[in-house]
C-alpha positions as CSV (number, residue, x, y, z in Angstrom):
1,X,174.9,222.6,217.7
2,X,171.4,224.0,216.3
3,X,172.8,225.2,213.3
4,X,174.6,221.8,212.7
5,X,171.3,219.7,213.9
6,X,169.0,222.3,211.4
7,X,171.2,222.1,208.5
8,X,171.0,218.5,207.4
9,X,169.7,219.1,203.8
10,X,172.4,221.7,203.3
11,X,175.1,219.1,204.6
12,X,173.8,216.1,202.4
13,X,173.8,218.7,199.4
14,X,177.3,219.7,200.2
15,X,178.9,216.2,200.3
16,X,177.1,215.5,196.7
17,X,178.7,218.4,195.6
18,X,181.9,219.6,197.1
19,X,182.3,216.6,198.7
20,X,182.7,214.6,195.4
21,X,184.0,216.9,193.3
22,X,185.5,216.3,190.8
23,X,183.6,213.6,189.6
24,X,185.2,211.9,187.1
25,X,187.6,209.9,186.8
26,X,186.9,209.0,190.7
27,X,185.6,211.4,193.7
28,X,188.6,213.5,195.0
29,X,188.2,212.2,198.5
30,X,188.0,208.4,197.3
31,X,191.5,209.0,195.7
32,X,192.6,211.0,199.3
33,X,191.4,208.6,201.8
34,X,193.4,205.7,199.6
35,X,196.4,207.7,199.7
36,X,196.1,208.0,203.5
37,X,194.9,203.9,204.3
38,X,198.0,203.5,202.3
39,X,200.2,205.4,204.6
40,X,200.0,209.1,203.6
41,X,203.8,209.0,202.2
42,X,204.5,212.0,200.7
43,X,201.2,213.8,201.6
44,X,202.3,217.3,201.4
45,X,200.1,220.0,203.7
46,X,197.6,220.9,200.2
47,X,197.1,217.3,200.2
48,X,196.2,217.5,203.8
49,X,194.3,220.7,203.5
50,X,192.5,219.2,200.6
51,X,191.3,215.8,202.6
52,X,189.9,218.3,205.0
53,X,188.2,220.4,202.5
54,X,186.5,217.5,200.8
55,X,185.6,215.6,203.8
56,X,184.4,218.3,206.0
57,X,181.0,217.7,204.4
58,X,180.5,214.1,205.1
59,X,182.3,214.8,208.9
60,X,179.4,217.6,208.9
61,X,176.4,215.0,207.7
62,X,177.5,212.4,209.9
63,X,177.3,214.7,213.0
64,X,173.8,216.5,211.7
65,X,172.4,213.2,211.1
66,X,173.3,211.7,214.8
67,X,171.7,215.1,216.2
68,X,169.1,214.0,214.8
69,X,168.5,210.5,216.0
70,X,169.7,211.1,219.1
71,X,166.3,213.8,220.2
């Protein structure tokens, strides 16, 4: 949990980056997390594998920056 509470910077940098990519025409993981709100119908496991891959850094930030707060 130290490495996840240290890392915050690294995290935030990480969801800019892989987290978003590509960015144009829209953010991967925008396109993703429609897809599943909409039912996830014909999600095949890349698709899956790919939500995981993109959100991992927000899921990552999220937990860093709750570390944090919570001293």
């Amino acid at each position: 949990m130290q490495f996840i509470k240290k890392n915050t910077r690294l995290f935030f940098f990480a969801s800019l980056t892989l987290g978003l990519a590509p960015f144009f025409p829209e953010p991967h993981i925008f396109g993703k997390v429609e897809w599943l709100l909409g039912g996830a119908h014909g999600m095949t496991p890349m698709d899956w594998f790919d939500l995981a891959l993109h959100g991992s850094p927000f899921v990552l930030l999220v937990i860093s920056l709750l570390l944090k707060l919570n001293k």
